[in-house]
Structures are given as C-alpha cells and as structure tokens.
N, C-alpha and C positions, 0 to 999 in steps of 0.2 A: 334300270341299267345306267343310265347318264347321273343319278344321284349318285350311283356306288363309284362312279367313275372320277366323278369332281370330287369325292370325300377321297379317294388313293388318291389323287393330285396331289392333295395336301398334304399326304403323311409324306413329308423328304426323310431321306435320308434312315429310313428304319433298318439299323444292326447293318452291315459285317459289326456291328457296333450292335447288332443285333434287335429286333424289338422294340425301339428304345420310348418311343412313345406309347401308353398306355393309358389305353380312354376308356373312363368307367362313368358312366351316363352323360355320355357325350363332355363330360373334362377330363383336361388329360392331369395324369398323377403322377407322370415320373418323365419329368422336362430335362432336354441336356443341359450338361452346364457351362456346355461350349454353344453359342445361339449359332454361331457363322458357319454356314454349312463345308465351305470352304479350308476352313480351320481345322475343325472340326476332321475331315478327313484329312489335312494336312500330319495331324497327330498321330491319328493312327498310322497312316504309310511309316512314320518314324521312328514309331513304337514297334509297328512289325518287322523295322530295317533293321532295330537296332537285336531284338528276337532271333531274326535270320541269322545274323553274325554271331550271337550265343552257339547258336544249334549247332553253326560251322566248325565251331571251336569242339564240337565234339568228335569228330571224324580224326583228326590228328589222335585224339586223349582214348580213341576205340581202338588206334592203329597200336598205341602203345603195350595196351591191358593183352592184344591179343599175341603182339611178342613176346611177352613177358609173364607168364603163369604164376596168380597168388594166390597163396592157400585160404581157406575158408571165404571164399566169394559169395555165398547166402548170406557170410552172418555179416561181409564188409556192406552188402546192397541192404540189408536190413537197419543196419547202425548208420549206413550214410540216409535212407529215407525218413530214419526219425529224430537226425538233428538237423536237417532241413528244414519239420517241421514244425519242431522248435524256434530255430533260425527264423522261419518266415511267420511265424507267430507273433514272436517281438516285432516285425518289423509293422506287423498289420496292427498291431496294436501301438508302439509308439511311432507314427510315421511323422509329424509333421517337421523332424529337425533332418529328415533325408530329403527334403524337398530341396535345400540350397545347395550351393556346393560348399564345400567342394566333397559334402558327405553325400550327395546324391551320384559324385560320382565311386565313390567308395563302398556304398550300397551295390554300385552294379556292378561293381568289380567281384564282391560276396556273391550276389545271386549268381551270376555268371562262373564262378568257379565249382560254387557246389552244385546246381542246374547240370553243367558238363558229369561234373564227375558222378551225381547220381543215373543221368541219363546213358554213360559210358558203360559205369557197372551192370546196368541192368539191362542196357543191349548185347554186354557180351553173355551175358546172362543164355540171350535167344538161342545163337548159335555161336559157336567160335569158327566162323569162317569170312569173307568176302561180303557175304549178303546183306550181313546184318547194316551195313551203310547203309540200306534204303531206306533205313528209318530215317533218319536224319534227312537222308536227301530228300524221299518224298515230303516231308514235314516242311522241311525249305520251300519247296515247291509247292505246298497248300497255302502257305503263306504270301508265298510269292504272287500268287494267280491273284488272291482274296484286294492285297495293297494294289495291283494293279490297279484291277475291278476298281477300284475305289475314283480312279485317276480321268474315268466316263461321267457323263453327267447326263446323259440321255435317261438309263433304265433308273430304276430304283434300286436300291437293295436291301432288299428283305433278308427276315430271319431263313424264312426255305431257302432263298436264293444265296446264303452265305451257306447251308449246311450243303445244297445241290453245288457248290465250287466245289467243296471238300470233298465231297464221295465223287462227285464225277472227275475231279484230278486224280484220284486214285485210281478209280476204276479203269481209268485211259490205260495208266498205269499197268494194271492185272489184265486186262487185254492184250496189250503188247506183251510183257510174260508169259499169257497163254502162247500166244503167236511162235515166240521161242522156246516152248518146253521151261519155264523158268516160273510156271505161274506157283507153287507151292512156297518154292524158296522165298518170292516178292508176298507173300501172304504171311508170312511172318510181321510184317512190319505194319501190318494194319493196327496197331494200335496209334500211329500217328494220326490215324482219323479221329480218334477220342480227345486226344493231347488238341487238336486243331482246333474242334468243338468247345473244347474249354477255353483257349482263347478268344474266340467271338464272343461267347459267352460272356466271360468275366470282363471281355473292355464292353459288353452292357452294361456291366454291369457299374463299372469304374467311371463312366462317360455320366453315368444319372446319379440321383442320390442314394441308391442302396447302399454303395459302402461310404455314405459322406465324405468322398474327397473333393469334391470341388475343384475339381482339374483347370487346369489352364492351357492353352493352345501352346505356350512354349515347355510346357513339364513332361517332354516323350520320354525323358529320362526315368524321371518320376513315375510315366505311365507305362513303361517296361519294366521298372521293377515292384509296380503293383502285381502285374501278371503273377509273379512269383510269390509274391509274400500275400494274394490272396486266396492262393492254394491249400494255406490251413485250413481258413474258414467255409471251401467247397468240401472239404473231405469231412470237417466235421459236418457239415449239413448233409450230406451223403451220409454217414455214419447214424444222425438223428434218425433221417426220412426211413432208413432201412433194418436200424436196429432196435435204435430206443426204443420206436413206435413199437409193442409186442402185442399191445392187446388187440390180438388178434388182427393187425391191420399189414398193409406192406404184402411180406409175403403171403400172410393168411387171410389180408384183403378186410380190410372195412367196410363188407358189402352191404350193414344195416345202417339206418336212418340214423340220424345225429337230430331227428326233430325238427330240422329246418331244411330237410332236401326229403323230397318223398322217398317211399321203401322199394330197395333195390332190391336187384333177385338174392337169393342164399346160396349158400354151398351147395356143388352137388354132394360134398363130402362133406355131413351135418358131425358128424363127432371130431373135436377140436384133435385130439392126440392122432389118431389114422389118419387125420390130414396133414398134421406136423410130421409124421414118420414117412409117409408117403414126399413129400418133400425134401427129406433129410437121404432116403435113399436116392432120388433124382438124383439130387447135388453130389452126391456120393459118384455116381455112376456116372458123370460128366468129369469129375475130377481124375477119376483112372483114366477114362476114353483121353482125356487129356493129357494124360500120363504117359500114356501106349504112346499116343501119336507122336510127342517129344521125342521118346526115343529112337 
C-alpha cells in the first residue's frame, strides 16, 4: 500500500488535462509539453476562460433564432455542422501560421462565430422554448467548476475526478429540477455532459504529443482554438472505431482472438445476419421511442 501511494505522489497533475502521463513498463510515453505544473494549469484556466465566453455568446444568437422563425432548420443545422467541419479541418491540418497574431486572433473570431451559430441552430433544434438555455449555461458551469478545480493544489486531478466534476455538476443540477417539478425540461440539455467530456479530453490530448502541437504556456488562444479545429479529427476517429471497423467488430464485437490475446467468449448469437438484424431492429425501436418522446 505505501508503494502504490509514493508511485500516485508522483503522477502530478494527471488530466482535467486528463490522463496525461502514460506509463508503459514503468516509462512514461506521452510527457507534457508544458513541464511547469503551474503554467501548465495556468493555460488551461485560459483556455477554458476564453471557451466560457464562446458558449456565452450563444444565449444572446438562441434569443434571436427563437424570435425570429426560419424555414428549413434540419437542412440550415446540417449545412452549418458540415462546413464547420470542413472549416476545422483546414485549420488542424494547416495550423502553425494561426499560432501568431494577429491570425490567432482571427482564427478565434472564425471558431467563435460558427461554434455559436452551429451550437444556437441545434439547441433551438431541442425545444423552442426558455429551457433550452440550460445547455449553454450548464456547459459554462461544468467548465467553470473543472478551471476552478484546477486553482487547488492539495488533491490531484485525475481522469475520474475531471469526468465525476461533470456528471456531479450536472447532476446537482437534475436534483434541484427534480425538487421543482422541472427535472424532464433540464434533461434536455444533458448533452453538455458529452460536449464537457470532449473538452478534457482533447486538451489531453493537445497538452501531450498526440496532435504534435507543442503548446506553449502563453498559446491559450491557440489552445482554445484547437478545442475546435480538433473536432474533425474526434468525429472522424469515432466514425473509424464504429463504422469502418465491420468485420464483425464494434457493434458485432471482435470477441475472437487476433493470435496475441487468448480466446474470448463468442456470440450467444453464432449466425452473423440474426445478429446484424437483431440489432438493426433495437436501433430501429430506440429511434421511434425517441421520436414519441420528442413530441
């Protein structure tokens, strides 16, 4: 117990930055590129500060969408979510001339307009009433708890301990709801728990060498408009991990041996097509239930 206790001593600072050190036979493989623990969280609080004030700018751009009634609203959320991801494609792919200004500040004028405006479309999307602001505000407020947190130097914080801010903010949240007969309306908006999750996530991700950027302690600019323009690159690896993968893997599970892990259990359901159809009608029958409940 006193071993495992002096080995957590050591690991500082692992994730709202999430995870960040990664020890594979006792060396670590994925070092920050900010050493100064100090710094290091000084960036993120910045990053998140400057995120919060995006989200803000959405509350005003929701107030307008729901005075003002436009036609074809699926196909305008559909066309704004796929030159976004366009948009943040180029910018993950050419980044290093958004680093200075005065196009780093130009960059986050771009993220910040289309971020609002896709995030506005598709919360009025939810409801068109009063409610649908909780997204935004809880979302502020997962954000906000996470950069405080950051501001202690006593506990650590870990991957759990960044994902248990976010569900337990929320939750607080959906309790008080309950309290006032309001808890269905504030259940709407739980998709900001996912959105929060990706940003701990991805400044792991941004903080190490996965997406070789090589961050620097004064680039919060730079590291809040990574958040966004590494959003292509999560959806396509989502898209990989769940689609490309077919043979048989993902949803039909890759439960046999690959030769170097022993032999797992099999299907209870050994013929591949009853398993695929059996699946196809789940999803099917989640998608009405989901249908019904909308309306």
């Amino acid at each position: 117990m006193e071993a495992i206790a002096v080995e957590n001593a050591k690991r500082e600072d692992i994730a709202v930055q999430c995870d960040l050190l990664v020890e594979t036979n006792g060396q670590c493989v994925h070092e920050f590129d900010i050493k100064d623990l100090s710094l290091r969280r000084g960036l993120v609080r910045r990053c998140y500060g400057i995120l919060i004030i995006q989200i803000g700018c959405v509350i005003p751009s929701v107030e307008f969408l729901l005075a003002f009634q436009f036609p074809h609203e699926k196909i305008v959320e559909a066309g704004t979510l796929m030159f976004n991801l366009a948009a943040y494609t180029i910018l993950y792919i050419f980044r290093d001339w958004r680093r200075v200004a005065p196009y780093n500040y130009l960059v986050l004028l771009l993220t910040t307009a289309t971020s609002v405006l896709f995030r506005s479309v598709h919360i009025v999307q939810l409801s068109r009433s009063r409610w649908v602001y909780i997204y935004p505000l809880a979302l502020i407020l997962e954000l906000f708890v996470l950069a405080l947190y950051t501001k202690q130097q006593r506990l650590k914080i870990t991957n759990s301990c960044g994902l248990a801010l976010i569900s337990g903010t929320f939750g607080l949240l959906l309790l008080g709801a309950y309290v006032f007969n309001m808890f269905f309306e504030l259940l709407t908006g739980i998709g900001c728990v996912f959105e929060a999750w990706y940003i701990i996530h991805d400044t792991h991700l941004m903080l190490t060498s996965h997406h070789g950027y090589n961050i620097q302690a004064h680039e919060y600019i730079f590291a809040a408009c990574n958040i966004h323009a590494d959003l292509a690159k999560f959806v396509w690896l989502l898209f990989k991990e769940t689609i490309l993968i077919s043979q048989d893997t993902s949803i039909q599970c890759d439960l046999l041996s690959d030769g170097q892990r022993p032999y797992l259990p099999g299907f209870d359901i050994t013929n591949a097509s009853t398993r695929r159809k059996l699946v196809r009608r789940c999803y099917a029958l989640l998608i009405v239930s989901n249908l019904i409940f909308n309306e």
